[in-house]
ROBAVEX-471611 format. One record per residue (C-alpha): residue in one letter; residue number from 1; z, y, x negated; chain. Coordinates in Angstrom, 2 decimals. Last residue first. Layout:
# residues N
+---+-----+---------+---------+---------+---+
! r !   k !      c3 !      c2 !      c1 ! c !
+---+-----+---------+---------+---------+---+
! A ! NUM !       Z !       Y !       X ! A !
...
+---+-----+---------+---------+---------+---+
***
This chain:
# residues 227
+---+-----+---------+---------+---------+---+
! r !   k !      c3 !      c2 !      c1 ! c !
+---+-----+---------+---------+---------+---+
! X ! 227 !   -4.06 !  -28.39 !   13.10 ! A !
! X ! 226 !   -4.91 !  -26.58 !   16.31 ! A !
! X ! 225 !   -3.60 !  -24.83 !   18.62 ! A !
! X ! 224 !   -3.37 !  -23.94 !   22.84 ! A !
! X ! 223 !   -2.11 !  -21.81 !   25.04 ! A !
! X ! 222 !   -0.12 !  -19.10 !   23.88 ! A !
! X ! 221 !    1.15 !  -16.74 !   25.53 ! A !
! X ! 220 !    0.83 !  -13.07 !   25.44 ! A !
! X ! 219 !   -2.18 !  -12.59 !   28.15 ! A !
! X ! 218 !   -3.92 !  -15.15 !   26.11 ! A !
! X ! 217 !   -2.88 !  -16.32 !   22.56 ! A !
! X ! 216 !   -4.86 !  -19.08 !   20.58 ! A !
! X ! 215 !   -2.95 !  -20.40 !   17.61 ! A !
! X ! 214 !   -4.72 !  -22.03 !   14.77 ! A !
! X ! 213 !   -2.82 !  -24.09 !   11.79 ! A !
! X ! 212 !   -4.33 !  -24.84 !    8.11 ! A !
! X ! 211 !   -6.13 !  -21.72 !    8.18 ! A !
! X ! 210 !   -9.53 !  -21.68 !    6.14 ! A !
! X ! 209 !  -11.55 !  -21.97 !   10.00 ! A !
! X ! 208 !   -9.49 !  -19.12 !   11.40 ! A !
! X ! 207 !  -11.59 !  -16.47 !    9.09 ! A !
! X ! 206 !  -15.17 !  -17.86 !   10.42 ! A !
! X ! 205 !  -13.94 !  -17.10 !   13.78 ! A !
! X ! 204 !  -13.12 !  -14.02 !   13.56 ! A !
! X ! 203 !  -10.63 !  -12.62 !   15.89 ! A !
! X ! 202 !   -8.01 !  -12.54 !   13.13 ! A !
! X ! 201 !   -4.38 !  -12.24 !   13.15 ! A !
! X ! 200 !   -3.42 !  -13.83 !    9.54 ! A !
! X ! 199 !    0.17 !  -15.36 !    9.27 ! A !
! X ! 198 !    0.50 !  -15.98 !    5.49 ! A !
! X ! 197 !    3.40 !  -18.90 !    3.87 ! A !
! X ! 196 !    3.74 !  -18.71 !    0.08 ! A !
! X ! 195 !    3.87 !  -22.09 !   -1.14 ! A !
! X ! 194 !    1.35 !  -22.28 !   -3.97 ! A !
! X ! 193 !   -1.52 !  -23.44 !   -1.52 ! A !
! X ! 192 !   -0.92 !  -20.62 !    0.66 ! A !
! X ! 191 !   -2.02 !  -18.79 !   -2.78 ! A !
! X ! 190 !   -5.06 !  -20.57 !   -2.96 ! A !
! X ! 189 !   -5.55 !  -19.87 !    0.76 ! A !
! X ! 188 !   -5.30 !  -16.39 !    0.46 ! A !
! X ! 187 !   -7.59 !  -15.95 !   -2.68 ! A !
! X ! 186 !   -9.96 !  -18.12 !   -0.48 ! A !
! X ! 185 !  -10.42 !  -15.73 !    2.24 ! A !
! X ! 184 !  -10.70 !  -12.78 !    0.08 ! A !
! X ! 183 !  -13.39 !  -14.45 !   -2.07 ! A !
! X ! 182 !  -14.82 !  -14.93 !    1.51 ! A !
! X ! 181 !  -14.67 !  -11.49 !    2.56 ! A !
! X ! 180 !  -16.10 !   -9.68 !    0.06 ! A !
! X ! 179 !  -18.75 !  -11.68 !    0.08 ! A !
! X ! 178 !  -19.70 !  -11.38 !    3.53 ! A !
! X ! 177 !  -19.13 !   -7.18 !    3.06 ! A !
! X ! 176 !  -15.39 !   -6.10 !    4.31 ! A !
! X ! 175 !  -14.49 !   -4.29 !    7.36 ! A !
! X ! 174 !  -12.09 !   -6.35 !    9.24 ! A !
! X ! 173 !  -11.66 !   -8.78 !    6.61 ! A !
! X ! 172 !   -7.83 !   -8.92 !    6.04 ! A !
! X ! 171 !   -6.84 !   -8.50 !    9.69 ! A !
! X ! 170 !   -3.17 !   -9.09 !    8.54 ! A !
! X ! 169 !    0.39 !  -10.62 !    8.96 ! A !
! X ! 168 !    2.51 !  -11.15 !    5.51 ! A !
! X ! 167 !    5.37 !  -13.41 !    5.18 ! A !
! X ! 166 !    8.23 !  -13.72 !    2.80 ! A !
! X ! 165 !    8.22 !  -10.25 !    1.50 ! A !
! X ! 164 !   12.11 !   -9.48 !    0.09 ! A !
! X ! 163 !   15.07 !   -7.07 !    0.74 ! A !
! X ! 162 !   17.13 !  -10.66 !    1.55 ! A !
! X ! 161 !   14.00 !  -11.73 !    4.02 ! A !
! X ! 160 !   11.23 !   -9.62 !    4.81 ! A !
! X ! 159 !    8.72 !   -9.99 !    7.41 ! A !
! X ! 158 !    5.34 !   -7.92 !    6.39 ! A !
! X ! 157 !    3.26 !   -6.64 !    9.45 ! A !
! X ! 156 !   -1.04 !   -5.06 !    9.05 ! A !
! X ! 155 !   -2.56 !   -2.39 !   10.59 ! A !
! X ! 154 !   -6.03 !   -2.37 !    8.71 ! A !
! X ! 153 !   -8.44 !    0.04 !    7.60 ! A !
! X ! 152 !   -7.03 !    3.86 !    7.96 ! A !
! X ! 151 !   -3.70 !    2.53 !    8.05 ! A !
! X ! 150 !   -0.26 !    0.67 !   10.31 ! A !
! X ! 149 !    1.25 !   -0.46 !    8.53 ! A !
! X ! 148 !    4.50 !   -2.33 !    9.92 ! A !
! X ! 147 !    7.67 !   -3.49 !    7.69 ! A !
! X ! 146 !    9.83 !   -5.87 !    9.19 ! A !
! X ! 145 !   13.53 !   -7.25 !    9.09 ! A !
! X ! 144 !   15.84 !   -8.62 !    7.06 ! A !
! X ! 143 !   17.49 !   -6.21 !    4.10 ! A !
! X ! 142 !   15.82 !   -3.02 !    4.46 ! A !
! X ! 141 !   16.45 !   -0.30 !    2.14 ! A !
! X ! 140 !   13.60 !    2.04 !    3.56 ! A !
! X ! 139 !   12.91 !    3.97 !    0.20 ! A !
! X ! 138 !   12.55 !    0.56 !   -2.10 ! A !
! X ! 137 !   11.06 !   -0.71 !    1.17 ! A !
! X ! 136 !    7.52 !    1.05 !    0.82 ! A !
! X ! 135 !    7.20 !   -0.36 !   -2.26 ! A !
! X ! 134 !    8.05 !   -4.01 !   -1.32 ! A !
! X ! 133 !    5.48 !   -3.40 !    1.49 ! A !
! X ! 132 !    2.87 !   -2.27 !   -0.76 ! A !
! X ! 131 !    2.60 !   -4.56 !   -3.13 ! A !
! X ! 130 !    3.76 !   -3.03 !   -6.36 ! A !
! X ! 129 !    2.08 !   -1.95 !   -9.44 ! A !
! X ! 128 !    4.88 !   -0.09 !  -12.10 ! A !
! X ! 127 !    4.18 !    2.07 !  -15.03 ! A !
! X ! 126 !    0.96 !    2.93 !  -15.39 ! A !
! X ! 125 !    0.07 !    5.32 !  -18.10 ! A !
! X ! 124 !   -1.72 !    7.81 !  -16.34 ! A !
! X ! 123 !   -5.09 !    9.58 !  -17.77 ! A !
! X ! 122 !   -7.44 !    9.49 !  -14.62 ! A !
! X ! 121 !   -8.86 !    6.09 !  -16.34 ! A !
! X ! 120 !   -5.31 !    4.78 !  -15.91 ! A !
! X ! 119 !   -4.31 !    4.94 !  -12.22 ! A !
! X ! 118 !   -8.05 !    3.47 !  -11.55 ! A !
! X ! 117 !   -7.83 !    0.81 !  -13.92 ! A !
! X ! 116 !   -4.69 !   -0.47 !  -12.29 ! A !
! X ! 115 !   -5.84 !   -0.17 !   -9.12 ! A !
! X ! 114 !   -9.39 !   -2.12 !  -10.30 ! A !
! X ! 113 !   -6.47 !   -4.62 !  -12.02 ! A !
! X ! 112 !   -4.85 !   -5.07 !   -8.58 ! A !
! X ! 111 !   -7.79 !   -5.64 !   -6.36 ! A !
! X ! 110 !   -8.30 !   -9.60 !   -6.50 ! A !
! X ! 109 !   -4.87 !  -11.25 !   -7.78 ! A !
! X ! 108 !   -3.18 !   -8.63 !   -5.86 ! A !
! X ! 107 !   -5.05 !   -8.61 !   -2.54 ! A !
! X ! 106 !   -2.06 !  -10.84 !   -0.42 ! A !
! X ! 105 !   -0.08 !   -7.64 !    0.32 ! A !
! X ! 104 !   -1.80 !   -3.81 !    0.23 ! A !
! X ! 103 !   -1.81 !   -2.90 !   -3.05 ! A !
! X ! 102 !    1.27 !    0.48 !   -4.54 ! A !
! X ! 101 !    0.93 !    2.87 !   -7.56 ! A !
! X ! 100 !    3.14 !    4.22 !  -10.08 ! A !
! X !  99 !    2.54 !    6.74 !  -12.74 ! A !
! X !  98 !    3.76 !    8.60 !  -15.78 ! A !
! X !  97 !    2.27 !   11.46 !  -17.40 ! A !
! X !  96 !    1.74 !   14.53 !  -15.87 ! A !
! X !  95 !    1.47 !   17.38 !  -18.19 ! A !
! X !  94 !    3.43 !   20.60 !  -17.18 ! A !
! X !  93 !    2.83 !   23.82 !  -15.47 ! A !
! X !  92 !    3.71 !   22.90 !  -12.03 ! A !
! X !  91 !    1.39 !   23.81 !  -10.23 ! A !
! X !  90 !   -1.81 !   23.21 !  -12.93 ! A !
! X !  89 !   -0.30 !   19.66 !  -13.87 ! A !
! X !  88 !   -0.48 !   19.21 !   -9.45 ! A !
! X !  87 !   -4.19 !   20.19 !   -9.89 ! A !
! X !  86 !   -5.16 !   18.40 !  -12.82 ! A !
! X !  85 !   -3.64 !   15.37 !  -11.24 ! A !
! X !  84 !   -5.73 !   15.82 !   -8.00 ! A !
! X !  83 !   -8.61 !   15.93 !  -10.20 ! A !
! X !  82 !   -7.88 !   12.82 !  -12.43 ! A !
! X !  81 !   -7.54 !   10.98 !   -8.65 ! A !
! X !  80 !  -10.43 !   12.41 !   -7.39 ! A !
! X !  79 !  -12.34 !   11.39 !  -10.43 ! A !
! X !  78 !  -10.94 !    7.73 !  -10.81 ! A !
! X !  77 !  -11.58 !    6.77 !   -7.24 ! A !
! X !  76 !  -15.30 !    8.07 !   -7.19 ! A !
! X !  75 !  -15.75 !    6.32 !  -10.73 ! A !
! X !  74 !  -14.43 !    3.13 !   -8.47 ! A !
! X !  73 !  -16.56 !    3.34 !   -5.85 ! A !
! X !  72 !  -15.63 !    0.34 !   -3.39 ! A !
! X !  71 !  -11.14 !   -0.30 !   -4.01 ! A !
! X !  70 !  -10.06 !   -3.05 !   -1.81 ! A !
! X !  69 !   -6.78 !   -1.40 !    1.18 ! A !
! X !  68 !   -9.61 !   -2.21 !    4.05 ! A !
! X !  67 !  -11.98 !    0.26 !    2.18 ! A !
! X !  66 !  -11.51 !    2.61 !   -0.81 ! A !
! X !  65 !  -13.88 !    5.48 !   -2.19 ! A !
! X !  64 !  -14.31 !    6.91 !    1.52 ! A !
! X !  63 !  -12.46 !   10.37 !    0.40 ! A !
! X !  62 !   -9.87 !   12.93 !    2.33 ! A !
! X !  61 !   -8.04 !   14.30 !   -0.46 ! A !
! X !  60 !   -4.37 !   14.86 !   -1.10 ! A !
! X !  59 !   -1.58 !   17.09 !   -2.81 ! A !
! X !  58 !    1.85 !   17.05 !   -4.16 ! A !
! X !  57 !    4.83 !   18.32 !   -5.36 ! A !
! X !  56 !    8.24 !   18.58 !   -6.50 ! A !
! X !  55 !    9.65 !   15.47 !   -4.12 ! A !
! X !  54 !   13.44 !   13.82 !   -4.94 ! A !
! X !  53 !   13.71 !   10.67 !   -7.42 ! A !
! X !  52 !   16.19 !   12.15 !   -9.19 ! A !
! X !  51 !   14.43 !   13.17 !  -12.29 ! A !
! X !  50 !   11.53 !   14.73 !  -10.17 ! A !
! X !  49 !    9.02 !   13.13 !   -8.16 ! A !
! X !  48 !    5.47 !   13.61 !   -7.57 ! A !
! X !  47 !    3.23 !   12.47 !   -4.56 ! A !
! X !  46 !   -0.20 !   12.00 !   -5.04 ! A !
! X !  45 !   -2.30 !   10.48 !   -2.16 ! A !
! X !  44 !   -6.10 !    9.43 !   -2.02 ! A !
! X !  43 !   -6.87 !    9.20 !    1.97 ! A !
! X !  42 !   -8.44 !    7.70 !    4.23 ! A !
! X !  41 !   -8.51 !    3.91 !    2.96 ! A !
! X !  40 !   -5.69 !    4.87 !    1.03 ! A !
! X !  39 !   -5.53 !    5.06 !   -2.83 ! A !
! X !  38 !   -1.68 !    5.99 !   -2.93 ! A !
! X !  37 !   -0.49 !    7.15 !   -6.66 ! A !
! X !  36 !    3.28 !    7.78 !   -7.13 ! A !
! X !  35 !    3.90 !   10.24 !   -9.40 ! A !
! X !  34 !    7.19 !   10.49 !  -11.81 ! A !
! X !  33 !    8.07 !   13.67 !  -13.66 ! A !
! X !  32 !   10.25 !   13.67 !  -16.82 ! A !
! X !  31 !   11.98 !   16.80 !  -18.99 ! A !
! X !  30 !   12.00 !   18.77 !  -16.31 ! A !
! X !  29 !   11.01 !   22.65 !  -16.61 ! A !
! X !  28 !   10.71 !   23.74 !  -13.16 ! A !
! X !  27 !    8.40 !   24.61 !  -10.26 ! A !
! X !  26 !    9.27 !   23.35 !   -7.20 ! A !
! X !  25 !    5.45 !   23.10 !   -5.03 ! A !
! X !  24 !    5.14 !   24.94 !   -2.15 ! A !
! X !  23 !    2.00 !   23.83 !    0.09 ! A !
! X !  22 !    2.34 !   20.05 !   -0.87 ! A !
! X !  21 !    6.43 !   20.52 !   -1.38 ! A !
! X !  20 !    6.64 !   21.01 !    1.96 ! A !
! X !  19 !    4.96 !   17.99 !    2.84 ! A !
! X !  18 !    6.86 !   15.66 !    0.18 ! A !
! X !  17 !   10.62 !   18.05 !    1.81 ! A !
! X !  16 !    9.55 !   16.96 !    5.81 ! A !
! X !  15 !    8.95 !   12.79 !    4.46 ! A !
! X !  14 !   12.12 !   12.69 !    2.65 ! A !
! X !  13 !   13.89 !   14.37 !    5.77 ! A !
! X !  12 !   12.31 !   11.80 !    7.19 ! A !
! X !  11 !   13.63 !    8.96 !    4.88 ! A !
! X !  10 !   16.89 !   10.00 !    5.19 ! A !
! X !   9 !   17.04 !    9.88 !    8.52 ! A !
! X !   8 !   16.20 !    6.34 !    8.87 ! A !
! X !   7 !   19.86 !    4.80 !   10.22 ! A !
! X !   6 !   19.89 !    1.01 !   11.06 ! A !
! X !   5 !   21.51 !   -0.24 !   14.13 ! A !
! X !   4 !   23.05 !   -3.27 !   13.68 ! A !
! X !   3 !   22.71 !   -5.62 !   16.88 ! A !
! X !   2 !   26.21 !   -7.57 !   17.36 ! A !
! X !   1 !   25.38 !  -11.25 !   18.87 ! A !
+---+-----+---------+---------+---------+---+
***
Protein backbone atom coordinates (compact mmCIF):
# COMPACT_ATOMS: atom_id res chain seq x y z
CA UNK A 1 0.00 0.00 0.00
CA UNK A 2 1.30 3.55 -1.51
CA UNK A 3 1.84 6.08 1.60
CA UNK A 4 0.94 9.75 0.35
CA UNK A 5 3.08 12.11 1.63
CA UNK A 6 1.38 15.29 2.42
CA UNK A 7 3.17 18.69 1.89
CA UNK A 8 2.77 21.47 5.00
CA UNK A 9 4.86 24.20 3.74
CA UNK A 10 2.39 26.37 3.17
CA UNK A 11 1.16 26.47 6.37
CA UNK A 12 4.61 27.49 7.87
CA UNK A 13 5.33 29.98 5.76
CA UNK A 14 1.71 30.99 6.99
CA UNK A 15 2.83 30.64 10.45
CA UNK A 16 6.60 32.85 9.72
CA UNK A 17 4.35 35.90 7.72
CA UNK A 18 1.21 35.90 11.26
CA UNK A 19 4.54 36.44 13.44
CA UNK A 20 5.97 38.92 11.32
CA UNK A 21 3.10 40.64 10.86
CA UNK A 22 2.78 40.84 14.99
CA UNK A 23 5.90 43.20 15.14
CA UNK A 24 5.22 44.74 11.49
CA UNK A 25 1.89 45.05 10.77
CA UNK A 26 0.78 45.75 6.57
CA UNK A 27 -0.83 48.77 6.63
CA UNK A 28 -3.37 49.39 3.86
CA UNK A 29 -6.66 50.62 2.95
CA UNK A 30 -8.83 47.27 2.45
CA UNK A 31 -12.13 47.42 2.10
CA UNK A 32 -12.66 44.08 4.56
CA UNK A 33 -10.47 42.60 7.35
CA UNK A 34 -11.19 39.24 8.93
CA UNK A 35 -9.85 38.28 12.66
CA UNK A 36 -9.76 35.16 13.99
CA UNK A 37 -10.18 35.19 17.82
CA UNK A 38 -8.21 32.27 19.90
CA UNK A 39 -9.10 32.34 23.75
CA UNK A 40 -6.31 29.86 24.75
CA UNK A 41 -5.74 28.54 27.99
CA UNK A 42 -2.33 30.63 27.82
CA UNK A 43 -2.94 32.83 25.65
CA UNK A 44 -5.75 35.29 24.03
CA UNK A 45 -4.80 35.35 20.20
CA UNK A 46 -5.81 37.82 17.39
CA UNK A 47 -4.80 37.15 14.11
CA UNK A 48 -6.13 39.39 11.18
CA UNK A 49 -6.54 38.62 7.66
CA UNK A 50 -6.79 40.53 4.62
CA UNK A 51 -9.12 40.02 1.51
CA UNK A 52 -7.24 36.98 0.57
CA UNK A 53 -7.09 35.30 3.51
CA UNK A 54 -3.21 36.22 3.98
CA UNK A 55 -1.91 37.79 7.66
CA UNK A 56 -1.86 41.92 8.20
CA UNK A 57 -1.49 41.75 11.80
CA UNK A 58 -1.70 40.69 15.07
CA UNK A 59 -0.99 40.62 18.69
CA UNK A 60 -1.39 38.47 21.99
CA UNK A 61 -1.63 38.44 25.75
CA UNK A 62 -0.57 36.08 28.26
CA UNK A 63 -3.94 35.88 30.62
CA UNK A 64 -5.49 32.95 33.02
CA UNK A 65 -9.18 34.05 31.95
CA UNK A 66 -9.74 30.51 30.24
CA UNK A 67 -9.02 26.99 31.57
CA UNK A 68 -8.95 23.46 29.93
CA UNK A 69 -10.33 25.23 26.48
CA UNK A 70 -13.99 26.51 29.20
CA UNK A 71 -14.00 30.19 29.49
CA UNK A 72 -13.57 31.26 33.93
CA UNK A 73 -13.60 35.25 34.00
CA UNK A 74 -15.52 36.23 31.40
CA UNK A 75 -15.32 40.33 31.87
CA UNK A 76 -11.47 39.40 32.01
CA UNK A 77 -11.96 37.63 28.52
CA UNK A 78 -14.00 40.41 27.04
CA UNK A 79 -11.51 43.26 28.10
CA UNK A 80 -8.35 41.76 26.79
CA UNK A 81 -9.94 40.83 23.86
CA UNK A 82 -11.67 44.63 23.20
CA UNK A 83 -8.04 45.78 24.06
CA UNK A 84 -6.16 43.72 21.74
CA UNK A 85 -8.71 44.92 19.07
CA UNK A 86 -8.11 48.52 19.90
CA UNK A 87 -4.63 47.88 19.41
CA UNK A 88 -4.57 46.07 15.99
CA UNK A 89 -7.63 49.08 14.83
CA UNK A 90 -4.78 51.53 16.13
CA UNK A 91 -2.02 49.64 13.54
CA UNK A 92 -3.74 49.56 11.00
CA UNK A 93 -5.86 52.56 11.02
CA UNK A 94 -9.16 51.03 10.41
CA UNK A 95 -12.19 49.62 12.42
CA UNK A 96 -12.23 45.97 12.94
CA UNK A 97 -15.32 44.46 12.41
CA UNK A 98 -15.77 40.98 11.61
CA UNK A 99 -14.77 37.96 13.63
CA UNK A 100 -14.30 34.29 13.87
CA UNK A 101 -13.47 32.19 16.69
CA UNK A 102 -12.67 28.45 17.25
CA UNK A 103 -14.02 25.62 20.90
CA UNK A 104 -12.10 22.91 21.68
CA UNK A 105 -14.32 19.58 20.42
CA UNK A 106 -17.14 18.03 22.51
CA UNK A 107 -17.61 21.66 24.74
CA UNK A 108 -19.97 23.28 22.22
CA UNK A 109 -23.27 22.83 23.72
CA UNK A 110 -21.58 24.03 27.15
CA UNK A 111 -18.89 26.84 26.29
CA UNK A 112 -19.92 28.01 22.90
CA UNK A 113 -22.41 30.81 23.70
CA UNK A 114 -19.78 32.28 26.64
CA UNK A 115 -17.27 32.28 23.24
CA UNK A 116 -19.77 33.75 21.49
CA UNK A 117 -20.50 36.40 24.05
CA UNK A 118 -17.01 37.01 24.50
CA UNK A 119 -16.20 37.74 20.58
CA UNK A 120 -19.21 40.09 20.78
CA UNK A 121 -19.06 42.12 24.00
CA UNK A 122 -15.42 43.34 22.64
CA UNK A 123 -17.53 44.84 19.68
CA UNK A 124 -17.24 41.89 16.89
CA UNK A 125 -20.00 40.70 15.03
CA UNK A 126 -19.38 37.03 14.99
CA UNK A 127 -19.34 35.46 12.02
CA UNK A 128 -18.43 31.88 12.18
CA UNK A 129 -17.87 29.43 15.66
CA UNK A 130 -16.06 26.35 14.80
CA UNK A 131 -14.71 23.46 16.76
CA UNK A 132 -11.40 23.69 16.78
CA UNK A 133 -10.15 20.89 14.83
CA UNK A 134 -12.43 21.60 11.80
CA UNK A 135 -10.89 25.14 12.05
CA UNK A 136 -7.61 24.25 12.26
CA UNK A 137 -8.12 21.94 9.07
CA UNK A 138 -9.64 24.59 6.80
CA UNK A 139 -5.68 25.70 6.59
CA UNK A 140 -4.29 22.02 6.83
CA UNK A 141 -6.59 20.50 3.99
CA UNK A 142 -6.62 17.15 5.38
CA UNK A 143 -8.79 14.59 4.01
CA UNK A 144 -8.24 11.29 6.49
CA UNK A 145 -6.05 11.59 9.02
CA UNK A 146 -5.46 13.36 12.50
CA UNK A 147 -5.28 16.56 14.04
CA UNK A 148 -3.15 16.74 17.47
CA UNK A 149 -3.33 19.72 20.15
CA UNK A 150 -1.41 19.80 21.87
CA UNK A 151 -2.28 23.34 24.54
CA UNK A 152 -1.82 25.12 27.63
CA UNK A 153 -4.69 22.75 29.31
CA UNK A 154 -5.15 19.71 27.45
CA UNK A 155 -3.39 17.80 24.48
CA UNK A 156 -6.12 16.40 22.95
CA UNK A 157 -6.40 14.03 19.02
CA UNK A 158 -9.34 14.48 16.47
CA UNK A 159 -9.56 11.56 13.62
CA UNK A 160 -11.05 12.90 10.59
CA UNK A 161 -12.73 11.18 7.95
CA UNK A 162 -13.61 12.84 4.27
CA UNK A 163 -12.13 16.51 5.73
CA UNK A 164 -14.47 15.71 8.71
CA UNK A 165 -14.27 15.09 12.88
CA UNK A 166 -15.51 11.66 13.50
CA UNK A 167 -13.78 11.05 16.75
CA UNK A 168 -12.37 13.17 19.37
CA UNK A 169 -9.61 11.92 22.11
CA UNK A 170 -9.30 14.09 25.33
CA UNK A 171 -8.42 14.62 29.07
CA UNK A 172 -11.56 16.75 29.30
CA UNK A 173 -11.42 17.33 33.13
CA UNK A 174 -7.90 17.66 33.86
CA UNK A 175 -8.25 20.90 35.58
CA UNK A 176 -11.82 21.58 35.99
CA UNK A 177 -13.83 22.33 39.47
CA UNK A 178 -16.22 18.97 40.55
CA UNK A 179 -18.95 20.66 38.92
CA UNK A 180 -17.41 21.62 36.14
CA UNK A 181 -16.53 18.41 35.47
CA UNK A 182 -19.56 16.47 35.74
CA UNK A 183 -21.83 18.72 33.54
CA UNK A 184 -18.86 18.10 31.22
CA UNK A 185 -19.08 14.47 31.70
CA UNK A 186 -22.63 14.22 30.91
CA UNK A 187 -22.68 16.71 27.93
CA UNK A 188 -20.35 13.96 26.42
CA UNK A 189 -22.38 11.18 27.08
CA UNK A 190 -25.61 12.83 25.88
CA UNK A 191 -24.02 13.42 22.79
CA UNK A 192 -22.48 9.69 22.64
CA UNK A 193 -26.00 9.00 23.04
CA UNK A 194 -26.83 10.77 19.61
CA UNK A 195 -24.31 8.64 17.74
CA UNK A 196 -21.22 10.49 17.78
CA UNK A 197 -18.50 8.10 18.94
CA UNK A 198 -15.69 9.94 21.81
CA UNK A 199 -12.44 8.16 22.87
CA UNK A 200 -11.61 9.94 26.26
CA UNK A 201 -7.94 9.13 27.80
CA UNK A 202 -8.51 9.70 31.36
CA UNK A 203 -6.72 8.50 34.50
CA UNK A 204 -9.64 9.40 36.56
CA UNK A 205 -11.53 7.10 37.72
CA UNK A 206 -14.69 8.85 38.28
CA UNK A 207 -14.46 9.96 34.37
CA UNK A 208 -14.19 6.07 33.10
CA UNK A 209 -17.29 5.20 35.09
CA UNK A 210 -19.84 7.36 32.28
CA UNK A 211 -17.98 5.35 29.41
CA UNK A 212 -19.86 2.63 27.96
CA UNK A 213 -16.42 0.63 27.21
CA UNK A 214 -13.02 0.77 29.47
CA UNK A 215 -9.64 -0.11 28.20
CA UNK A 216 -6.72 -0.52 30.54
CA UNK A 217 -3.26 -0.06 28.76
CA UNK A 218 0.09 -1.12 30.41
CA UNK A 219 3.46 -0.80 28.90
CA UNK A 220 1.39 -0.15 25.44
CA UNK A 221 -0.86 -3.07 25.52
CA UNK A 222 -3.76 -3.57 26.65
CA UNK A 223 -4.81 -5.92 29.10
CA UNK A 224 -7.98 -5.92 30.07
CA UNK A 225 -11.78 -3.96 29.49
CA UNK A 226 -14.79 -3.59 30.45
CA UNK A 227 -18.32 -3.18 29.13
Amino acid sequence: MSEQVMDFSYCDELVKDFEKVIEQPIVGKLKTYYTGVDLGTACVVLAVLDEKRRPVAGAYRYADVVKDGMVIDYIGAVRIVKELKEQIEKELETELELAAAAIPPGTDELDSGAIKNVVQGAGFILTNLLDEPTAANEVLKIKNGAVVDIGGGTTGISILKDGKVIHIADEPTGALDSKSAANLLEIFENINKKGQSILMVTHSVTAACHAGRVLFIKDGKIYNQIY
